[in-house]
DOKE-929970 format. One line per 5 residues: number of its first residue (from 1); their letters; for each residue x, y, z of N, C-alpha, C. Coordinates in nm, 4 decimals. Layout:
<sites>
NUM) a) X:Y:Z:X:Y:Z:X:Y:Z  ...;
</sites>
This chain:
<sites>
1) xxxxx) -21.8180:-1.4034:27.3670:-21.8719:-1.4271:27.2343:-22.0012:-1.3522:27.2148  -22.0633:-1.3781:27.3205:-22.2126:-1.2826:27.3295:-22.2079:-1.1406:27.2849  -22.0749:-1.0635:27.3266:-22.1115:-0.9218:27.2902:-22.0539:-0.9283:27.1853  -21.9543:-1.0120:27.1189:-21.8533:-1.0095:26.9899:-21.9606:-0.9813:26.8588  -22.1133:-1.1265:26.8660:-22.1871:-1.1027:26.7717:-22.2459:-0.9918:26.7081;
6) xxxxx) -22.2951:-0.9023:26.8066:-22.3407:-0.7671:26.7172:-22.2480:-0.6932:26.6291  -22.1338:-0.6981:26.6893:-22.0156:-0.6318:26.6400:-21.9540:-0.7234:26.4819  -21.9537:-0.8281:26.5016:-21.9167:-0.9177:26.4140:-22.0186:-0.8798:26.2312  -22.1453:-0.8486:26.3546:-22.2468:-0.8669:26.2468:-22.2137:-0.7205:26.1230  -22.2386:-0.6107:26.2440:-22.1474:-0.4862:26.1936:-22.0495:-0.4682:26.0880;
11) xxxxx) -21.9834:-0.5473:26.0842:-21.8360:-0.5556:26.0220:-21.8590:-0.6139:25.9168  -21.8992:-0.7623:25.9037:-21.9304:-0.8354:25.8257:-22.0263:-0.7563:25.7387  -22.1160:-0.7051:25.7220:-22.2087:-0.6539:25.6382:-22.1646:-0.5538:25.5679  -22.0482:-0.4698:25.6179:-22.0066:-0.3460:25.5656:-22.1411:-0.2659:25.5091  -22.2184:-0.2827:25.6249:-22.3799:-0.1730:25.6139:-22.4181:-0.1747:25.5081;
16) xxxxx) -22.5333:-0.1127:25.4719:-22.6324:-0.1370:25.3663:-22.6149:0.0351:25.3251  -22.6829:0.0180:25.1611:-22.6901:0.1309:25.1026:-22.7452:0.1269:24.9656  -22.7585:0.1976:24.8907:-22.7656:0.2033:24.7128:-22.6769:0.3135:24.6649  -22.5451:0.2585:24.7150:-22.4147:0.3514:24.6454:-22.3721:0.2265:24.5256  -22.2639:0.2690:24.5311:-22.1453:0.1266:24.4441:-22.1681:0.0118:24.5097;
21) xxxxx) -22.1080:-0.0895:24.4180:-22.0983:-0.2015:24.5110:-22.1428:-0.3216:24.3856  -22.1231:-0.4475:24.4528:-22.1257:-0.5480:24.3366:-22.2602:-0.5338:24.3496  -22.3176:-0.7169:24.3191:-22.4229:-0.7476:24.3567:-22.4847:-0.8847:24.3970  -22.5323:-0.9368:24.3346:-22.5985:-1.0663:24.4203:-22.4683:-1.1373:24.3821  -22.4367:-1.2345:24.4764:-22.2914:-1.3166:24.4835:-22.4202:-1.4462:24.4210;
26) xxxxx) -22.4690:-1.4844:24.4285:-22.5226:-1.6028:24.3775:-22.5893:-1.7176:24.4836  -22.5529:-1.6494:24.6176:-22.5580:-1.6751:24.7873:-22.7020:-1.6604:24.8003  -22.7685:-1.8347:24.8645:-22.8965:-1.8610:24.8834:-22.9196:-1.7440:24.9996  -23.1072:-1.7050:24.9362:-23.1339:-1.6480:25.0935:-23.1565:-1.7521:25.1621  -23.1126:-1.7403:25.2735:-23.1453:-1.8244:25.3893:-23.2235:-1.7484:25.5205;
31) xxxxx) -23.3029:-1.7584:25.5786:-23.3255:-1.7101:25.7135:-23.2043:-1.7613:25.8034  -23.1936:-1.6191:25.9040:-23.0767:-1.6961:26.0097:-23.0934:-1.7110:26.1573  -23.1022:-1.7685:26.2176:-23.1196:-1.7310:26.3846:-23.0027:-1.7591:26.4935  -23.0187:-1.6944:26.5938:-22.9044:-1.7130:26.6550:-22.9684:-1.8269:26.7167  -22.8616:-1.8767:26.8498:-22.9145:-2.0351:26.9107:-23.0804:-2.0515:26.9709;
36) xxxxx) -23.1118:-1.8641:27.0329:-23.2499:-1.8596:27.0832:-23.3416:-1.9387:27.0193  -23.3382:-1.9430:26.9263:-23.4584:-1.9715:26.8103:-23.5721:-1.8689:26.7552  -23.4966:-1.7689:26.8031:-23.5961:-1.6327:26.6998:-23.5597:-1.6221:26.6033  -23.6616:-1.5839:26.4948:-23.6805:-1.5969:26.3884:-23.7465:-1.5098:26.3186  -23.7093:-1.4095:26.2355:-23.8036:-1.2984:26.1550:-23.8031:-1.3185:25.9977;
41) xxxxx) -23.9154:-1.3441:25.9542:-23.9410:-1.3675:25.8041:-24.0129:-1.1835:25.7238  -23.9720:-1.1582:25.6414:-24.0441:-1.0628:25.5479:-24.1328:-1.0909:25.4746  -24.2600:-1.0459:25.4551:-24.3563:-1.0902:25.4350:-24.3850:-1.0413:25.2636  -24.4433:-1.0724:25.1871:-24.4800:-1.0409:25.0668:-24.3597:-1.0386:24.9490  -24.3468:-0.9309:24.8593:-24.2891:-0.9002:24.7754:-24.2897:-0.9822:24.6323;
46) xxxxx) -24.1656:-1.0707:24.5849:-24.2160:-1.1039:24.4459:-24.2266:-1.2707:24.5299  -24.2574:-1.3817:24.3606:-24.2377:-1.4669:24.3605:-24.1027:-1.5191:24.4087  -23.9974:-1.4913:24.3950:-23.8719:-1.5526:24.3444:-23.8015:-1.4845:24.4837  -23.9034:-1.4163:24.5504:-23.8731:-1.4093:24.6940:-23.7691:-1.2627:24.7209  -23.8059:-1.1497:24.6202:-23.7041:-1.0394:24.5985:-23.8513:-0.9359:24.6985;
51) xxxxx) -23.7843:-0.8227:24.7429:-23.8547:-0.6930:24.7720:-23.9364:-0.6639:24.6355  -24.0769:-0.6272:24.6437:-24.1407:-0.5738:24.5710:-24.1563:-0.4394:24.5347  -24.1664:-0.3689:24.4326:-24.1211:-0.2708:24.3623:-24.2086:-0.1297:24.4477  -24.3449:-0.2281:24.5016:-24.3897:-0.0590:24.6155:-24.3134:-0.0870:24.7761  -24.2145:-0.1626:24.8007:-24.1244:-0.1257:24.8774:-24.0469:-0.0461:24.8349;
56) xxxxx) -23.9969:-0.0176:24.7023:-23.8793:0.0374:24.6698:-23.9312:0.1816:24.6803  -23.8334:0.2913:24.6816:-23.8109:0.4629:24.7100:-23.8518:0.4885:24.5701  -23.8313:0.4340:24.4699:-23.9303:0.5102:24.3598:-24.0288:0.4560:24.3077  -24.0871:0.3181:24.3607:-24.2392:0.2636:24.3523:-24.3038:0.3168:24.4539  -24.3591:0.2502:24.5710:-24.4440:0.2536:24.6277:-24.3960:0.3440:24.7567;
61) xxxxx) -24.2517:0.2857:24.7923:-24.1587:0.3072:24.8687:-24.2736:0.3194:25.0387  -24.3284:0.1710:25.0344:-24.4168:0.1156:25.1517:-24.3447:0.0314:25.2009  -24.3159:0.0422:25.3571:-24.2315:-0.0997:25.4576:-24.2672:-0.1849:25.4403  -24.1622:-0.3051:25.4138:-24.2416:-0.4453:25.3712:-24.2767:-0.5187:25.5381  -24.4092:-0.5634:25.4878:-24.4098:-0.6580:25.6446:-24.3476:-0.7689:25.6510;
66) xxxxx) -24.3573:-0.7623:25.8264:-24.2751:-0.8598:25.8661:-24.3391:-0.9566:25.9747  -24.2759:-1.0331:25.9902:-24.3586:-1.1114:26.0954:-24.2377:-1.1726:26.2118  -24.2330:-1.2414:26.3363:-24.1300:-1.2529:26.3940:-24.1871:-1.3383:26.5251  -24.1243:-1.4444:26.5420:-24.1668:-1.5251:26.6499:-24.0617:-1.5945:26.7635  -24.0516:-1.6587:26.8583:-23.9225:-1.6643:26.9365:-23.8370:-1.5937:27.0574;
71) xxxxx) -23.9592:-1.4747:27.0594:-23.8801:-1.3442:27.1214:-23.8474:-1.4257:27.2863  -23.6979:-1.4421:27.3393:-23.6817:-1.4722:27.4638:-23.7186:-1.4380:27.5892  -23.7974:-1.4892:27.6672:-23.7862:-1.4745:27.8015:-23.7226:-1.3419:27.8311  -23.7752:-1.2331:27.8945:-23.6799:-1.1666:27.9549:-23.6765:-1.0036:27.8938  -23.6950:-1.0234:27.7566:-23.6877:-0.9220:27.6201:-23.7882:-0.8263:27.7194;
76) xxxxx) -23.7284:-0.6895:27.6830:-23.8585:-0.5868:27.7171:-23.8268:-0.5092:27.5892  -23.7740:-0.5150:27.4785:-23.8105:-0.4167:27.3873:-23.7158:-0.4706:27.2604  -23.7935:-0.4617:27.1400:-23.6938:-0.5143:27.0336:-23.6566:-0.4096:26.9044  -23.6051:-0.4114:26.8503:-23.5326:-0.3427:26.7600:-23.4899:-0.3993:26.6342  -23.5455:-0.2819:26.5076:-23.5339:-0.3799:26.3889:-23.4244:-0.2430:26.3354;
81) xxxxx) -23.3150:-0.3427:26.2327:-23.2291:-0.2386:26.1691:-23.2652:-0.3002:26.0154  -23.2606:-0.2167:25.8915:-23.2339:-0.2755:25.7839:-23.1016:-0.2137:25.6718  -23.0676:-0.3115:25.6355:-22.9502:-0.2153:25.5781:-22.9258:-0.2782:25.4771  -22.9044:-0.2086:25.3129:-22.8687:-0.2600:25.2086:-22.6342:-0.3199:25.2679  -22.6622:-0.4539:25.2497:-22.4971:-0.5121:25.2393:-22.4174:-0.5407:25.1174;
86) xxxxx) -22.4782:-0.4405:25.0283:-22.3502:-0.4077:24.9292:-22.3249:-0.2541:24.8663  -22.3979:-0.1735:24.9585:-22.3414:-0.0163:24.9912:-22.3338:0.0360:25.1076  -22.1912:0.0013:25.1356:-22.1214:0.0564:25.2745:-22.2008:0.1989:25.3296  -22.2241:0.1332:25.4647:-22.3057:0.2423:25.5755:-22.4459:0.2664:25.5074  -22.4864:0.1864:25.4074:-22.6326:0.2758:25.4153:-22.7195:0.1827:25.4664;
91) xxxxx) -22.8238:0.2873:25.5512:-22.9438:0.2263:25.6232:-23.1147:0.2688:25.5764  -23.1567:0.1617:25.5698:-23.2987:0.1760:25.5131:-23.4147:0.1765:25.6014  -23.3485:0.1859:25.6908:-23.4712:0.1907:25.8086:-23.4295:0.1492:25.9845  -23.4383:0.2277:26.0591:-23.4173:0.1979:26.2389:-23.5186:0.1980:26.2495  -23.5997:0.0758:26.3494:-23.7572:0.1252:26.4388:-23.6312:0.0681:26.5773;
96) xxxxx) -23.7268:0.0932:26.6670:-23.6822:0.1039:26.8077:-23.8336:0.0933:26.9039  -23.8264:0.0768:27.0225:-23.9320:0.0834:27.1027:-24.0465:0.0183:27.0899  -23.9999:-0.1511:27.0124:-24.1089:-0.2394:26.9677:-24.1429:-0.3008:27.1394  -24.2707:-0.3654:27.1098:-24.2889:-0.4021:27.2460:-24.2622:-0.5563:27.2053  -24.2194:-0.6500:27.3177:-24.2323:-0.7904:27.2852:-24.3054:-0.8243:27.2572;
101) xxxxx) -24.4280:-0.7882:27.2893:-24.5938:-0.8915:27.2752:-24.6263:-0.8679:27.1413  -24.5846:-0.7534:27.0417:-24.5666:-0.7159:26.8769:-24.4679:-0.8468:26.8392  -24.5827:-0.8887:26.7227:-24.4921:-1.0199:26.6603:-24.5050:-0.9907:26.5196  -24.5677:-0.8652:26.4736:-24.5046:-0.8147:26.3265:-24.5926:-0.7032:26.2518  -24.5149:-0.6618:26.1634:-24.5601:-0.5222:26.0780:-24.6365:-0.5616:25.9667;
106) xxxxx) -24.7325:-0.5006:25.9527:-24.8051:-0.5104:25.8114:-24.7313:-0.3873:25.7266  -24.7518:-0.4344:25.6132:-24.6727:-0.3838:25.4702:-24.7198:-0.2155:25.4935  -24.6522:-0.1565:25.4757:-24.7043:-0.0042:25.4964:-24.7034:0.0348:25.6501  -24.6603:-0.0237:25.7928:-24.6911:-0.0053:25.8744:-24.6326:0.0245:25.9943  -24.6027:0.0431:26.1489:-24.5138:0.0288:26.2583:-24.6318:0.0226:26.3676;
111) xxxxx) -24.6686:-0.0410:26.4580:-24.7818:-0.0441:26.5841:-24.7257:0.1222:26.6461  -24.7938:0.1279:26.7249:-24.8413:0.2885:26.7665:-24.7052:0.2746:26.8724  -24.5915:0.3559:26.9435:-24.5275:0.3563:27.0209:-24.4098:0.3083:27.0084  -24.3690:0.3077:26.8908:-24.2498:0.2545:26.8012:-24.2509:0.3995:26.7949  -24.0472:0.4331:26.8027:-24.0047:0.5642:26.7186:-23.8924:0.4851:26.6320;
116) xxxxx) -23.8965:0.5460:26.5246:-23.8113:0.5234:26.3757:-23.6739:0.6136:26.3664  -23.5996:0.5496:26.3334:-23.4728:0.6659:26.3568:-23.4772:0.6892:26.1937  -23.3824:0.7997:26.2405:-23.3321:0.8300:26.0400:-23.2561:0.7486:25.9853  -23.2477:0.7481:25.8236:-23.2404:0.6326:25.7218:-23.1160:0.6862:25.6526  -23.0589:0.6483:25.5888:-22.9543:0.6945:25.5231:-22.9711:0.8056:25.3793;
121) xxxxx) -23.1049:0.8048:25.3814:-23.1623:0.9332:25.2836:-23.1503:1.0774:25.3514  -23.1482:1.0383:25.4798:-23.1990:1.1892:25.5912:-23.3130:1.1910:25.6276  -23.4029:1.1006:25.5805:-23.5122:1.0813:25.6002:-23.5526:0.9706:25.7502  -23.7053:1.0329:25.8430:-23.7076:0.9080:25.9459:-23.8002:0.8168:25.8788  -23.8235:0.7127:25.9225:-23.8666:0.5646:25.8468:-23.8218:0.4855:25.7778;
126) xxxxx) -23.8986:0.4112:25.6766:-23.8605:0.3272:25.5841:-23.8109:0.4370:25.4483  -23.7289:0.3753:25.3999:-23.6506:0.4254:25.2926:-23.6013:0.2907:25.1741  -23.6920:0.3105:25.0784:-23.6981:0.1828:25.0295:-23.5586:0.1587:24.9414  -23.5427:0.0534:24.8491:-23.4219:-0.0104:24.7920:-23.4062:0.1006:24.6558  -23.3319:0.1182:24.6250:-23.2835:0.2305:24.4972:-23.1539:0.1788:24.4399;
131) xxxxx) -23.1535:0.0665:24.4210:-22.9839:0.0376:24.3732:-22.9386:0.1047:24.2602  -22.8257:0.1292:24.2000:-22.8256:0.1912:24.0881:-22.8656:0.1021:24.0022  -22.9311:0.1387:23.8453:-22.9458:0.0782:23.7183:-22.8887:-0.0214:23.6856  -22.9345:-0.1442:23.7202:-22.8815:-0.3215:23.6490:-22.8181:-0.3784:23.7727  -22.8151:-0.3524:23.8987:-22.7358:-0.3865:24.0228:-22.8631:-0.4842:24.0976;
136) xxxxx) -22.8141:-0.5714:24.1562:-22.9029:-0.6133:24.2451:-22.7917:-0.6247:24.3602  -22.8919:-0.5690:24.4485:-22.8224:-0.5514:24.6542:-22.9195:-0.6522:24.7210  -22.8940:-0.6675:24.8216:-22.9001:-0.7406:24.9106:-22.9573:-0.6856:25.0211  -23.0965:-0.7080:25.0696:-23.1370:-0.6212:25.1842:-23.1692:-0.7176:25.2845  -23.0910:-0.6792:25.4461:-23.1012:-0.7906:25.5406:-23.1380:-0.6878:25.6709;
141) xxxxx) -23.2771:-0.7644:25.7227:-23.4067:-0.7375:25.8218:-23.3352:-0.8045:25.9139  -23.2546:-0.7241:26.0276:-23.2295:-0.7661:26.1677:-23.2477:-0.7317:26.2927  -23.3580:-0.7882:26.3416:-23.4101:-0.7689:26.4832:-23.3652:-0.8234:26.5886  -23.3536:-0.7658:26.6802:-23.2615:-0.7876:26.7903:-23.3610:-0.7409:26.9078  -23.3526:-0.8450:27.0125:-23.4503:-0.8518:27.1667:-23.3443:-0.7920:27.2480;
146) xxxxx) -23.3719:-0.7125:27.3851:-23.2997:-0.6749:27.4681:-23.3434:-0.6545:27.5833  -23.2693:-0.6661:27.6422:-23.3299:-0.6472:27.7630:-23.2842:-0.5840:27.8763  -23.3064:-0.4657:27.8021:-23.3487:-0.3315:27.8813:-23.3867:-0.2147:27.7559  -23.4787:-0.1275:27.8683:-23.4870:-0.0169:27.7431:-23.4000:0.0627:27.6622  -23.4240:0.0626:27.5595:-23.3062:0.1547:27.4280:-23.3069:0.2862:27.5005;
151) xxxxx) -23.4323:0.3701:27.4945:-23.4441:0.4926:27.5710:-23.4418:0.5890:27.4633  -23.4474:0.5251:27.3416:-23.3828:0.6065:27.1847:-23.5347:0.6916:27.1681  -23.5058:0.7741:27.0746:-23.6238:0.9010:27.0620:-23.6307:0.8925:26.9101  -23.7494:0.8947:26.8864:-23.7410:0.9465:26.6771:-23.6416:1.0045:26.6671  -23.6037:0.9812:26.5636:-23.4426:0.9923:26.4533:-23.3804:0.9945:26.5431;
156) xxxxx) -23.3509:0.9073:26.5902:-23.2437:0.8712:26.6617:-23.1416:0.8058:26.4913  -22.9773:0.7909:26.5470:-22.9265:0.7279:26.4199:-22.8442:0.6122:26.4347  -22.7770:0.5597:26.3388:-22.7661:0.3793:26.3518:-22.6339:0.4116:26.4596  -22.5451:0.4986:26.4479:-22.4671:0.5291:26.5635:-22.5048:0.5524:26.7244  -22.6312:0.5611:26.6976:-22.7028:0.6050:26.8732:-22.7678:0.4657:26.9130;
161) xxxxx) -22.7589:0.3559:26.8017:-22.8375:0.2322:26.8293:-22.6876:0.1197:26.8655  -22.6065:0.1723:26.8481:-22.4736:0.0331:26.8905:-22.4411:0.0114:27.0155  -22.4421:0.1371:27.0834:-22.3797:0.1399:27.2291:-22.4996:0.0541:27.3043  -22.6296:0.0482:27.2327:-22.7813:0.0067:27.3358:-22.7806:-0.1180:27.2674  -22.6976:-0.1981:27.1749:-22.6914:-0.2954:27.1399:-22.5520:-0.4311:27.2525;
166) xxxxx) -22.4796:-0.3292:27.2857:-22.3852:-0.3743:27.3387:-22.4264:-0.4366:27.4636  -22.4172:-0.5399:27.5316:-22.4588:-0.6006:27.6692:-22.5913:-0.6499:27.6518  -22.6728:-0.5767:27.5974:-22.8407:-0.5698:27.6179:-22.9221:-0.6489:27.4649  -22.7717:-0.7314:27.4035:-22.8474:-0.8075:27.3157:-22.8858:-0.9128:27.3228  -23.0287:-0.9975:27.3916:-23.0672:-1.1280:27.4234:-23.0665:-1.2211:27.2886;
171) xxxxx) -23.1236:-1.1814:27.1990:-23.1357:-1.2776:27.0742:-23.1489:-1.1896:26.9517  -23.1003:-1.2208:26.8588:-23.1095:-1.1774:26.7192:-23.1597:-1.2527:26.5923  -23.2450:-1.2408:26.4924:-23.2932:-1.2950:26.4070:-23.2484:-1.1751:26.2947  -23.2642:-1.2681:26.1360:-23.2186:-1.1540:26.0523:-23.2512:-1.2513:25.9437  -23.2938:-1.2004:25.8122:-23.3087:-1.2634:25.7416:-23.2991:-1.1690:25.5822;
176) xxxxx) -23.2245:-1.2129:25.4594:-23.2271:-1.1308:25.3756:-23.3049:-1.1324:25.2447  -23.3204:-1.0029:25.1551:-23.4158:-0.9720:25.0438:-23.3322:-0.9280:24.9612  -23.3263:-0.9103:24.8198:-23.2896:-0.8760:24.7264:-23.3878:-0.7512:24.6302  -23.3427:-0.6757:24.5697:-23.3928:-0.5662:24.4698:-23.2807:-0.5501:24.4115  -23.3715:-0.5259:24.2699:-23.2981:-0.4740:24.1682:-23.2298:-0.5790:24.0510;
181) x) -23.1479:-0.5585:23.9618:-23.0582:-0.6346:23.8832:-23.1262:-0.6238:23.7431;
</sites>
């Protein structure tokens, strides 16, 4: 079951993007954690609890912070993916090479020794929300502890991050944001 989850998670999301796609199903955000009890919250944005418009690629298009607590016993390096889940395969952001003792990002930010893979723009970093005109997507922040090193290099891509997900996933937290509509 342990290695099924990443994969599950994979599938289920049919990846993030700002292609086609519906939009908000009407589905509470909830924070989610696996049994560990880690837990990653996104920090700022609106009232009503959506991504704020200088996260987005044609506002501010600044990483929203995050914060994250729980990390298991054992973890030597964690990994955040973000991906819009109502445009298949697109990704808004890989970091990699977080250290455990990092318990979160300020808005605009990554601690020094983090590399960022490329985004589904072509771009490395954050790549903010762009849904098309009147759509609202769904953006879900999932960090994952492991334990052992990724070994991943800047722009690295979400295909070079599955195989280092497989075996070496201790705990996962994930929690989702909305833009747009």
């Amino acid at each position: 079951m342990r290695r099924a989850l990443p994969l599950l998670f994979v599938a289920g999301l049919g990846l993030s993007g700002c292609g086609d796609g519906g939009g908000d199903d009407g589905a509470e955000v909830v924070p989610t954690t696996r049994p560990t009890g880690m837990e990653v919250e996104v920090r700022g944005g609106t009232a009503d609890g959506d991504l704020s418009d200088e996260t987005s690629l044609h506002g501010g298009n600044r990483s929203p912070g995050l914060v994250w607590r729980g990390v298991p016993d054992g973890a030597v390096e964690l990994v955040l993916i973000v991906e819009d889940t109502d445009a298949d395969g697109f990704v808004h952001w890989l970091v990699a090479g977080i250290d455990p003792s990092v318990t979160e990002f300020e808005l605009g930010t990554v601690p020094g020794g983090v590399v960022e893979g490329t985004n589904s723009f072509g771009q490395p970093g954050w790549g903010g929300p762009a849904p098309p005109e009147g759509e609202r997507h769904q953006y879900v922040f999932r960090l994952a502890a492991l334990d052992a090193r990724s070994g991943l290099e800047a722009g690295f891509s979400r295909g070079d991050l599955e195989p280092v997900l497989e075996g070496h996933d201790l705990a996962e937290a994930s929690e989702s944001r909305f833009f747009g509509g």
